[in-house]
C-alpha positions as CSV (number, residue, x, y, z in Angstrom):
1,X,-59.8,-22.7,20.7
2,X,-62.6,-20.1,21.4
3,X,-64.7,-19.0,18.5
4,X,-64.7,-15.5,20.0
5,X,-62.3,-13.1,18.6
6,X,-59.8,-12.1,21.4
7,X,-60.2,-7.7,22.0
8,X,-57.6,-6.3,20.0
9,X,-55.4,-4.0,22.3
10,X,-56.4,-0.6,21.8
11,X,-53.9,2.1,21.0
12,X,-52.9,3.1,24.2
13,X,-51.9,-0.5,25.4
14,X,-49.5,0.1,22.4
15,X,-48.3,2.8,23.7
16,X,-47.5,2.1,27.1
17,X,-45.6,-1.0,25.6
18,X,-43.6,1.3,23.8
19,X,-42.9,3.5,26.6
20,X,-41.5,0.8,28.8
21,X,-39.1,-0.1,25.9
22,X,-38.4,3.0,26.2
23,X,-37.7,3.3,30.2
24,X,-36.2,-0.3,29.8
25,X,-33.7,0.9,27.2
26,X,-32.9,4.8,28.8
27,X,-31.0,3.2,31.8
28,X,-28.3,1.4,29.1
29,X,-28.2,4.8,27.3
30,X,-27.6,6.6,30.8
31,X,-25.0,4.5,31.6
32,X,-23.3,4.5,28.2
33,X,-23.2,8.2,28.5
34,X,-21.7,8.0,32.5
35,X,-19.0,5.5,31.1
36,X,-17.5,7.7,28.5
37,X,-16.1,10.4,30.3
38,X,-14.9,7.8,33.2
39,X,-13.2,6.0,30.0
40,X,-11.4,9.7,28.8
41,X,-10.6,10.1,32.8
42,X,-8.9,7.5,33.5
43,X,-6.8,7.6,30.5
44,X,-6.0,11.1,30.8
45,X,-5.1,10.2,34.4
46,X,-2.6,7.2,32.9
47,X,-1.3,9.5,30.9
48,X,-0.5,11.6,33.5
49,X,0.7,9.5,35.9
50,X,3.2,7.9,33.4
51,X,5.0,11.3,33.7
52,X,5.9,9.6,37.5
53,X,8.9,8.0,36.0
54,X,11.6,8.2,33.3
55,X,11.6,6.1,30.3
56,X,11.6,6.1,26.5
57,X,7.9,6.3,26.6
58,X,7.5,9.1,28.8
59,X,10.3,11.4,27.8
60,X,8.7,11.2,24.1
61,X,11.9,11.1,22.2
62,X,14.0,13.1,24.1
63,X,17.4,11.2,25.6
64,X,18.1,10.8,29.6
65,X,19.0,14.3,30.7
66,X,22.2,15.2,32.3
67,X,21.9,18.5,33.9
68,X,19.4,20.5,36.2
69,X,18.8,22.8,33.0
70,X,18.2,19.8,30.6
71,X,15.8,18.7,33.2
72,X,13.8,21.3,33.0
73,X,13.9,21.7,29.4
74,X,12.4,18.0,29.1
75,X,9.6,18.9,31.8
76,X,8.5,21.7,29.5
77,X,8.5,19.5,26.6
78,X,6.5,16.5,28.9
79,X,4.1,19.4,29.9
80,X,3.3,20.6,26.2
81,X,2.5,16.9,25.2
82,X,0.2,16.2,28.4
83,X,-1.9,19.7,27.0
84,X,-2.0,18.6,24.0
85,X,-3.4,14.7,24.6
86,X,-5.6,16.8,27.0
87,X,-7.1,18.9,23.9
88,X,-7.4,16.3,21.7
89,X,-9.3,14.2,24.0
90,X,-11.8,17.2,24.5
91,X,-12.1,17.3,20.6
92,X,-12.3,13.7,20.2
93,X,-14.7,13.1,23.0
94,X,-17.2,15.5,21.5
95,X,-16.5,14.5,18.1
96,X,-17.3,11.0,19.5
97,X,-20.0,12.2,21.6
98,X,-22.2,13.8,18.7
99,X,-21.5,10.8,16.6
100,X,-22.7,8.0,18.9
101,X,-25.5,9.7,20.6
102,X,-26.6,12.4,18.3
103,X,-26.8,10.4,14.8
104,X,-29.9,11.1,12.7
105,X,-32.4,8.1,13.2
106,X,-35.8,7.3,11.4
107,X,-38.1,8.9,12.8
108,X,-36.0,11.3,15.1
109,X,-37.3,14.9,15.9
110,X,-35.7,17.8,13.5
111,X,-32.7,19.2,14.3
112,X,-32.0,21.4,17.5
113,X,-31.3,25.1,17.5
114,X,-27.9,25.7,16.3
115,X,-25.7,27.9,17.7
116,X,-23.9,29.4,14.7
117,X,-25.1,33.0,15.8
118,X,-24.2,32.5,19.7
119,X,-22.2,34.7,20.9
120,X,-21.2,33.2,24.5
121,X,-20.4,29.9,23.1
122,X,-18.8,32.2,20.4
123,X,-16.6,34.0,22.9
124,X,-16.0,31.2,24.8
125,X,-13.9,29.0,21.7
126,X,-12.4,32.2,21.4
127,X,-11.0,33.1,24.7
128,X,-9.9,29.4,25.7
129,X,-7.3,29.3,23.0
130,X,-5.9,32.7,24.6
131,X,-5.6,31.2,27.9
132,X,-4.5,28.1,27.0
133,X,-1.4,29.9,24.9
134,X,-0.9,32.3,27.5
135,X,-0.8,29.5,30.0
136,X,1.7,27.9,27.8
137,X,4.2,31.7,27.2
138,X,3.8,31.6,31.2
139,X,5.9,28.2,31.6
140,X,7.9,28.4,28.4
141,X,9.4,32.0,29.7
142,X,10.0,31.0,33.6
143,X,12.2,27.9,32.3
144,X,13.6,29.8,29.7
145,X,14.8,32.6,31.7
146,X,15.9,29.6,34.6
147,X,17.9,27.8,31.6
148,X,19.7,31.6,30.8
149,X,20.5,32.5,34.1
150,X,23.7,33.1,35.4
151,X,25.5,32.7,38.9
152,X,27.7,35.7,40.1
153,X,30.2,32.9,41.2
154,X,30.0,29.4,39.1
155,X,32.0,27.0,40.5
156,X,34.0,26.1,37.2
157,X,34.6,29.2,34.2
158,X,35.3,27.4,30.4
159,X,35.7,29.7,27.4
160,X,34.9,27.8,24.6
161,X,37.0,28.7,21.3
162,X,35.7,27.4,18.1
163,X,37.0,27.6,15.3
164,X,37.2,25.7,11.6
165,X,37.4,22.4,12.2
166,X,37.8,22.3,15.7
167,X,37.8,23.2,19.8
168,X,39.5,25.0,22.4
169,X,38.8,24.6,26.2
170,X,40.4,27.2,28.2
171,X,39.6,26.7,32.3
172,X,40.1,30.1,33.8
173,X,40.1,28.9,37.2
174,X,43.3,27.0,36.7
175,X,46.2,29.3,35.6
176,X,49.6,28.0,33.6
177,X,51.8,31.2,33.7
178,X,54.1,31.6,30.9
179,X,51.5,29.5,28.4
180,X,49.7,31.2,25.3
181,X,46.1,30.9,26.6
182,X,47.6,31.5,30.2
183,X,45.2,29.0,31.9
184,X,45.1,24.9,31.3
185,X,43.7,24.6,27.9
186,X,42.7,21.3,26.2
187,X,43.0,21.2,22.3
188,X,42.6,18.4,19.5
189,X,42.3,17.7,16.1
190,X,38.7,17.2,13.8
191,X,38.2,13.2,13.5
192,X,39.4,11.5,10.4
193,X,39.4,8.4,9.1
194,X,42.9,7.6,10.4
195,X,42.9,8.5,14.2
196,X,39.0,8.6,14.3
197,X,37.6,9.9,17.8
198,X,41.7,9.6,19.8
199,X,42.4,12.7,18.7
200,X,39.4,14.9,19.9
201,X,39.4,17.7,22.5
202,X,38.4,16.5,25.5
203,X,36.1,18.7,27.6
204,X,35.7,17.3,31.0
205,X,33.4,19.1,34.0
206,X,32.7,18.3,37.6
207,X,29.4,16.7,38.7
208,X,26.4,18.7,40.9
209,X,28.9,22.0,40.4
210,X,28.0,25.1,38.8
211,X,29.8,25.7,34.9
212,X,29.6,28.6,33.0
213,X,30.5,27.9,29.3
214,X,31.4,31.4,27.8
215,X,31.5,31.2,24.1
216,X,33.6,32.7,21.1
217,X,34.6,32.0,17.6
218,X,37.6,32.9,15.9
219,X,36.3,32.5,12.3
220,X,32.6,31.7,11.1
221,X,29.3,30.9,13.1
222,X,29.5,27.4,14.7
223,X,27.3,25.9,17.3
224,X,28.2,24.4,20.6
225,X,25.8,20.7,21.1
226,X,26.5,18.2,24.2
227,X,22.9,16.0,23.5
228,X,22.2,15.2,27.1
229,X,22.3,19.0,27.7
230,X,19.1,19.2,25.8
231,X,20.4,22.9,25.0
232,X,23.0,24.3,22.7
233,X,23.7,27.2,21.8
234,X,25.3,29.5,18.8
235,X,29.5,30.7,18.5
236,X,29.2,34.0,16.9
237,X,32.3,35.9,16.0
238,X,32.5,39.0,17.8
239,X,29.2,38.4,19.7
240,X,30.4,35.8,22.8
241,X,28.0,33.5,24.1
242,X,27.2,32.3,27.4
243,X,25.2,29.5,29.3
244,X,25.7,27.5,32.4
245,X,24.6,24.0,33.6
246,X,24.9,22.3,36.9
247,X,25.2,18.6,36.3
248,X,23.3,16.2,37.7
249,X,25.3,12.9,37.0
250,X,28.5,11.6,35.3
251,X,28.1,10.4,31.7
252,X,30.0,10.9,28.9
253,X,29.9,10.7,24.9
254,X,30.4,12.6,21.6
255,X,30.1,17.1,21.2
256,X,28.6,18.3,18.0
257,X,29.1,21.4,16.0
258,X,24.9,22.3,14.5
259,X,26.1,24.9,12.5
260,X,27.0,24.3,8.5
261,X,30.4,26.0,9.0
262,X,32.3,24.6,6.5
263,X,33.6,21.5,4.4
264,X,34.8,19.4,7.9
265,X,32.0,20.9,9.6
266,X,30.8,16.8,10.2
267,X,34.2,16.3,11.3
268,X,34.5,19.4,14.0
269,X,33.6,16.9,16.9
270,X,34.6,16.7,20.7
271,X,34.6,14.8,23.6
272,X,32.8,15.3,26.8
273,X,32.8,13.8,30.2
274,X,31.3,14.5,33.3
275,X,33.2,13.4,37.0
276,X,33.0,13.5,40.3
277,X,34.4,16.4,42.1
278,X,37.2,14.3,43.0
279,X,38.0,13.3,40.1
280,X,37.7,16.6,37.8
281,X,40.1,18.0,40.7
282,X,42.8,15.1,40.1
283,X,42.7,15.9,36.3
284,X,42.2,19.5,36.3
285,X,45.8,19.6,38.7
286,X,47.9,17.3,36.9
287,X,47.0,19.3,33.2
288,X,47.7,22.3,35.0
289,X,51.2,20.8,36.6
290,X,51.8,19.3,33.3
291,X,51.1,22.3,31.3
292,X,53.2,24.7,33.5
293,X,55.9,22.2,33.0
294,X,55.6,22.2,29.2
295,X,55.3,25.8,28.9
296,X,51.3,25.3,26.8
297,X,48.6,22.9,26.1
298,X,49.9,19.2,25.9
């Protein structure tokens, strides 16, 4: 061991030690910060992507669509979610942001200028929101007005009769001279616990053709609800209704009425199938031969 006191480093020594801590440690930070908004990228861009195909996940609660109409509707609803992960990732990211690499340390210099008083930034989280809900009116009126429109010349015409507890399918395509309605006409009873669903109306329309549904009620305000649709749509008395829907694939299940109109209003149910063109033309002849034959509705 040497009796001679090693030199103390001087200051600066310490300094430059600290300083390539410093430079040592600024290339993690950097790349921290680069990774972050990869990170929020590629999971906006997965989120995105998902909308690529059809599943539970995807359609976020709504069921399989069965019409061009319902199709649309459940793109609208996908689009609104997707802008809405999009603006809480923003918010999160910042919020994230200012916690991870702006947290008060010992040591750290005072605050920065704030910008409570600046009026771009002020203008400019006041403008976004406009444009983003404008954006959002834009898209929400196109499919609204494509889900209202109506052809001059539908392929099928059904007037839809509702009335307490049940349905009434007139097809004014198909005529039954000499029968009350005057066209074939499909009526049932409400379900009870003795027949259950056998007794139903049945309302059956052709796939990929045009339908216009034209709407009335004889009594109170009911509502007309096939799920798949992803529509439905209010039976006003003395205020007809009227939608159309070009179907997309054959399926069938269980009508609703979504209007409180009554005591049975659980039980004013339906049945609903959709065919191929075929097929609705092999039914919609023999309930028309059978109906002119029986002088009404079987």
């Amino acid at each position: 061991m040497s009796s001679v006191p090693s030199t103390p480093l001087s200051r600066g020594a310490h300094d430059q030690g600290r300083a390539e801590r410093s430079a040592a440690a600024r290339p993690a930070r950097a790349r921290t910060r680069r990774l972050v908004p990869r990170a929020a990228l590629l999971a906006l861009l997965g989120l995105a992507t998902t909308g690529c195909t059809s599943n539970a996940f995807t359609r976020l609660g709504w069921p399989v669509p069965v019409t061009k109409q319902g199709q649309v509707a459940l793109t609208l609803w996908q689009g609104s979610w997707i802008a809405a992960w999009i603006v809480g990732a923003v918010v999160w990211g910042l919020m994230l942001w200012a916690i991870i690499f702006h947290r008060k340390k010992r040591g750290s210099p005072p605050a920065p200028a704030q910008v409570r008083y600046n009026l771009p930034i002020e203008m400019l989280y006041t403008v976004v929101p406009f444009i983003m809900v404008g954006i959002l009116f834009f898209f929400t009126a196109r499919d609204e007005n494509y889900i209202d429109k109506l052809s001059a010349h539908p392929a099928v015409t059904i007037t839809i009769v509702g009335y307490q507890w049940s349905w009434q399918f007139q097809y004014k395509n198909y005529p039954v001279p000499g029968s009350p309605t005057g066209y074939v006409t499909e009526n049932g009873e409400p379900w009870s616990p003795q027949t259950g669903n056998s007794q139903l109306p049945v309302l059956v329309i052709p796939e990929n053709e045009t339908v216009r549904f034209n709407l009335v009620s004889t009594d109170v305000i009911h509502a007309f609800w096939i799920v798949p649709f992803e529509f439905k749509r209010d039976v006003i008395p003395g205020h007809p209704n009227h939608f159309e829907v070009t179907a997309t694939k054959t399926a069938s299940g269980i009508g609703h009425c979504t209007e409180l109109c009554g005591l049975y209003h659980s039980r004013m149910l339906f049945k609903w199938r959709i065919v191929p063109q075929a097929q609705f033309n092999t039914w919609v002849h023999a309930q028309q031969a059978a109906q002119q034959k029986a002088g009404g509705a079987q």
